[in-house]
C-alpha positions in Angstrom: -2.6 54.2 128.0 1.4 53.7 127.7 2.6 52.7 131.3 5.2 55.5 131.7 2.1 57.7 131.2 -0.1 55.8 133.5 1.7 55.8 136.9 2.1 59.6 136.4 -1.4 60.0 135.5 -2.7 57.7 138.1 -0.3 59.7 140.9 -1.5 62.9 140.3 -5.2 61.8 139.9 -5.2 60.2 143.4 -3.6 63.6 144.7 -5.9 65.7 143.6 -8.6 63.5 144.4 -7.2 63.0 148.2 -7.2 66.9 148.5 -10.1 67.4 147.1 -11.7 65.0 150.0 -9.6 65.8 152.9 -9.6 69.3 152.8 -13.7 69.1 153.8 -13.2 66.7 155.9 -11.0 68.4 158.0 -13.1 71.0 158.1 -16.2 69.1 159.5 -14.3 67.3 162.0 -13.3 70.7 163.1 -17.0 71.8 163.9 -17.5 68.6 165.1 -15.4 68.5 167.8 -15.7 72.4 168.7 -19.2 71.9 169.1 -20.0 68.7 170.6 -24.0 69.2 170.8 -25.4 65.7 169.6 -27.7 66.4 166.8 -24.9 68.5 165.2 -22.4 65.5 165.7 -24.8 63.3 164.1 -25.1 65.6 160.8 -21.3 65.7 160.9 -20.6 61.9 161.3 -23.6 61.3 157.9 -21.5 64.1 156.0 -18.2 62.4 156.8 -19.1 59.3 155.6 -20.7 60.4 152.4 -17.2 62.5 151.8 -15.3 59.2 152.5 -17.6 56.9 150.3 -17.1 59.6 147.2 -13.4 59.4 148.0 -13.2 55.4 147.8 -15.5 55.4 144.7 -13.2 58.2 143.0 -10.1 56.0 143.7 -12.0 52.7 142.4 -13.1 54.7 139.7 -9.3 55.5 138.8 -8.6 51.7 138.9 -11.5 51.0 136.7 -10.6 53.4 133.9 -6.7 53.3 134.5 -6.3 49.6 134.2 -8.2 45.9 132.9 -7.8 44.4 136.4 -10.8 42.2 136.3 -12.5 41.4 140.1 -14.1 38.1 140.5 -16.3 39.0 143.6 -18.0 35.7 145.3 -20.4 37.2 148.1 -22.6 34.9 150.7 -23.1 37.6 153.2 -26.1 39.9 153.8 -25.0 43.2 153.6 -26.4 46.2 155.0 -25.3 49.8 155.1 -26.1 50.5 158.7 -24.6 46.9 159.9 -21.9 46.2 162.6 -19.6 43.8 161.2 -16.1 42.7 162.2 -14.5 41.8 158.4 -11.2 39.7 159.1 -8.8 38.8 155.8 -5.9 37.5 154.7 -3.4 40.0 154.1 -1.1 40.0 151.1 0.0 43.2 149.8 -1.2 47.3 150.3 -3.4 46.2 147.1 -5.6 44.8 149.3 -6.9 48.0 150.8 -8.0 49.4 147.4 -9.4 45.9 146.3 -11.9 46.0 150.2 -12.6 49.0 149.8 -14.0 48.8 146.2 -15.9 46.2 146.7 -17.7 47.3 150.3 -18.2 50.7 149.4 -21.4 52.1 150.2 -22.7 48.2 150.8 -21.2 48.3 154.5 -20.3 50.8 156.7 -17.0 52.8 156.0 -13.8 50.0 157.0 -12.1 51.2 159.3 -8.7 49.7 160.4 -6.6 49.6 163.9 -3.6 51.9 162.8 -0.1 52.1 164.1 0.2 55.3 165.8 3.1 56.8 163.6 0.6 57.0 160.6 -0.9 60.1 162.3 2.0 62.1 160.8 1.4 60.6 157.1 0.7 64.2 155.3 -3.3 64.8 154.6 -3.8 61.0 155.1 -3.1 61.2 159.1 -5.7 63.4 159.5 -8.2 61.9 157.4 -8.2 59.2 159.5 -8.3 60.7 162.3 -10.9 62.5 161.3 -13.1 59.7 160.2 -12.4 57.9 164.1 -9.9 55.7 163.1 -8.3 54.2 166.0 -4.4 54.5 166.4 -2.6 51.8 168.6 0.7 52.6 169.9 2.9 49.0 170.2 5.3 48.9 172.2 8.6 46.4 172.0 9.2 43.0 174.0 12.3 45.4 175.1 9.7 48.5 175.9 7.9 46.7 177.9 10.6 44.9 180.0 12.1 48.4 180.6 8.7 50.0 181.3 6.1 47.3 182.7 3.9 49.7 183.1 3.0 50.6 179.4 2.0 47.2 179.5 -2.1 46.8 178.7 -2.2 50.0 176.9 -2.5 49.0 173.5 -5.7 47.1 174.9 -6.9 50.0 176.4 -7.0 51.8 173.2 -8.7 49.0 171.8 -11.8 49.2 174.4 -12.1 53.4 173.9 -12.4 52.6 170.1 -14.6 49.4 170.0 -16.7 51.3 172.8 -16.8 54.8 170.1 -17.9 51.9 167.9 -20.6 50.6 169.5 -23.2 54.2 168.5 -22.1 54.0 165.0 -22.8 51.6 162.1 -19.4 50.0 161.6 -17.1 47.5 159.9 -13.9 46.8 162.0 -11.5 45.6 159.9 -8.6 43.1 161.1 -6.0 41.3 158.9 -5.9 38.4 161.0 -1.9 37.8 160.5 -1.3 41.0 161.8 1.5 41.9 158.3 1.7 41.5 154.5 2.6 37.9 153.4 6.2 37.4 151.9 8.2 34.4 151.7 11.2 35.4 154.1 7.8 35.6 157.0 6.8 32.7 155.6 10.0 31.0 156.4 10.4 32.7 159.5 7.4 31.8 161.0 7.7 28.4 159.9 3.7 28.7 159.0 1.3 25.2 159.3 -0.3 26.8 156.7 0.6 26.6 152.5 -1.0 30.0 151.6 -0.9 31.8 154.9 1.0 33.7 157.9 0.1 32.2 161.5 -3.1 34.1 162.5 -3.2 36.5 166.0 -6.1 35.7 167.6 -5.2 37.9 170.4 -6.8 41.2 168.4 -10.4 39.2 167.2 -10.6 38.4 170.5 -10.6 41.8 172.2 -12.9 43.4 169.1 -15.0 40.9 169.8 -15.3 40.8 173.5 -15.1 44.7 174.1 -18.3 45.0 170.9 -19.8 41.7 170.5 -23.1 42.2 171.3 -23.0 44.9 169.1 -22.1 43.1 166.4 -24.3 41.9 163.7 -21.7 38.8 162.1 -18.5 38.7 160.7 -17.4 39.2 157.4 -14.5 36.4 156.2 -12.9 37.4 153.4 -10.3 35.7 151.3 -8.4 37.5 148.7 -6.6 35.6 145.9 -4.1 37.0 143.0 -4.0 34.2 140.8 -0.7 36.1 138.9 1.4 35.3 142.8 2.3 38.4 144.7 1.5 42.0 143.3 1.9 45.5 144.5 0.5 48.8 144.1 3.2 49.4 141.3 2.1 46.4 139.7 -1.8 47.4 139.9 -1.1 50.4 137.9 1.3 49.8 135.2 -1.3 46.8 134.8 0.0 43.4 135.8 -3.0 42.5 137.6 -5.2 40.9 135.3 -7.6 39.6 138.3 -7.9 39.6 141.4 -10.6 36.8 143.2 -12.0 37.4 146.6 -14.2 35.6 148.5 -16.9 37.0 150.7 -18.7 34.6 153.9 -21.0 35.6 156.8 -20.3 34.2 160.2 -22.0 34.1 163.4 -20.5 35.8 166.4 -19.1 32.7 168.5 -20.2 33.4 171.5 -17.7 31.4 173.4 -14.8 34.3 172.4 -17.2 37.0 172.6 -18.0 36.7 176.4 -14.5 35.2 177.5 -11.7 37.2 178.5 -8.7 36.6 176.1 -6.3 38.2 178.5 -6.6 36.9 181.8 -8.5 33.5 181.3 -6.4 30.7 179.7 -9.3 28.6 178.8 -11.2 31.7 176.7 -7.4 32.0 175.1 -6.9 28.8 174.0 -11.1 28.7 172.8 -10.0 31.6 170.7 -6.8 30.4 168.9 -8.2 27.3 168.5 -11.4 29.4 166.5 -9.4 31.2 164.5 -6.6 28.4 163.5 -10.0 26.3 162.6 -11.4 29.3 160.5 -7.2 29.6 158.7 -7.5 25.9 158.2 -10.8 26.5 155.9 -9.1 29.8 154.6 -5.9 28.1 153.4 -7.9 25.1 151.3 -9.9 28.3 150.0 -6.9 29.6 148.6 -5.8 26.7 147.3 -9.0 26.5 145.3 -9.7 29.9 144.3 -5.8 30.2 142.4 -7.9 26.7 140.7 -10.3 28.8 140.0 -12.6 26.7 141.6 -15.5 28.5 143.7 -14.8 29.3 147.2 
């Protein structure tokens, strides 16, 4: 297909194919919580995630048919559909959504991501989130918080209420470790140790895995590669992306992060930056292997 008919086309397939899905969704989150009787809860959580698995297999569908982006997939991970993971990656461009998503759907439980609170009001998408319990974090400033110290914590708050949702619910909590897409003016900025990545924040694995890990059955390390250097959404379809590589690892649960406490003990704090810089380390040589196209 001709790329000026291919973007158009793909647009107003993934509309459709978003309305088509939200608009029951909406509907059964509705009932859900206007009738908060557990069995009926239960029934609405299994239909919500067999309307959000159709969705992501529609949309991976559309990148099947619409373009020859080949996915090398390496998994070493056991992978079940009623698990409790926490999946962490590297995080390179909004093409990585699509790419997870494709390749976990209906092999993990739904991804769901720690969202900034202003993507509530993103038309139809806001409320599909919401309506599939994704949680919304409202950050505040360095300057917020020096004006208003008592906003401070609040953020983590809203990470216990979610992680303690999470608990009664198969689950994949998903975290981009560097907490933003990799570009080269970050890069510079943050005067990275690393060749391939952003500086991880280990401040957010930490709480996930303190507020749930006993609930959780591993972790999921994934490493996602474009050999072709940095690509976006526009590039996926008007088909510049000619592969995409990913690597897939299962991890214990260390326990020495899971029962610390990141935020007021300095020794579980500096145990849990020196976990995930270790776990970077091995990510970045990954990289540097997988653009080889050696195996990860």
């Amino acid at each position: 297909m001709p790329t000026l008919l291919r973007v158009p086309v793909a647009t107003v397939l993934v509309i459709v194919s978003t309305v088509l899905h939200v608009t029951p969704l909406l509907l059964i989150a509705i009932v859900k919580a206007c009738l908060p009787v557990a069995f009926i809860r239960r029934g609405c959580n299994v239909l919500l995630m067999a309307i959000a698995a159709s969705w992501i297999a529609v949309n991976s569908a559309l990148i099947h048919v619409l373009t020859r982006v080949r996915f090398a997939v390496d998994i070493d991970a056991s992978l079940r559909r009623d698990g409790h993971y926490l999946v962490l990656a590297n995080h390179q461009s909004w093409v990585d959504i699509p790419v997870l998503q494709a390749i976990f759907n209906r092999r993990i439980p739904l991804l769901r991501f720690f969202l900034k609170s202003q993507l509530f009001w993103v038309p139809l998408l806001g409320l599909a989130w919401w309506a599939l319990d994704f949680p919304f974090m409202k950050r505040y400033s360095k300057e917020t918080l020096a004006k208003h110290p008592e906003l401070a914590g609040r953020d983590i708050e809203a990470t216990r209420r979610a992680c303690e949702k999470f608990r009664h619910i198969p689950v994949s909590v998903m975290n981009f470790v560097e907490g933003t897409r990799l570009t080269a003016e970050k890069y510079r900025k943050q005067e990275s140790p690393f060749l391939n990545l952003l500086r991880p924040k280990a401040g957010g694995v930490a709480f996930v895995l303190n507020a749930l890990g006993d609930a959780l059955h591993s972790i999921l390390d994934v490493t996602i590669v474009y050999p072709e250097g940095h690509s976006t959404l526009k590039d996926l379809f008007t088909d510049r992306i000619s592969e995409v590589r990913v690597h897939v690892r299962e991890l214990p649960i260390p326990v020495e992060i899971a029962t610390g406490n990141y935020e007021t003990d300095p020794a579980a704090r500096e145990k849990a930056q020196a976990w995930i810089n270790e776990l970077w380390l091995q990510k970045d040589v990954r990289i540097a292997a997988m653009r080889m196209g050696v195996g990860g």
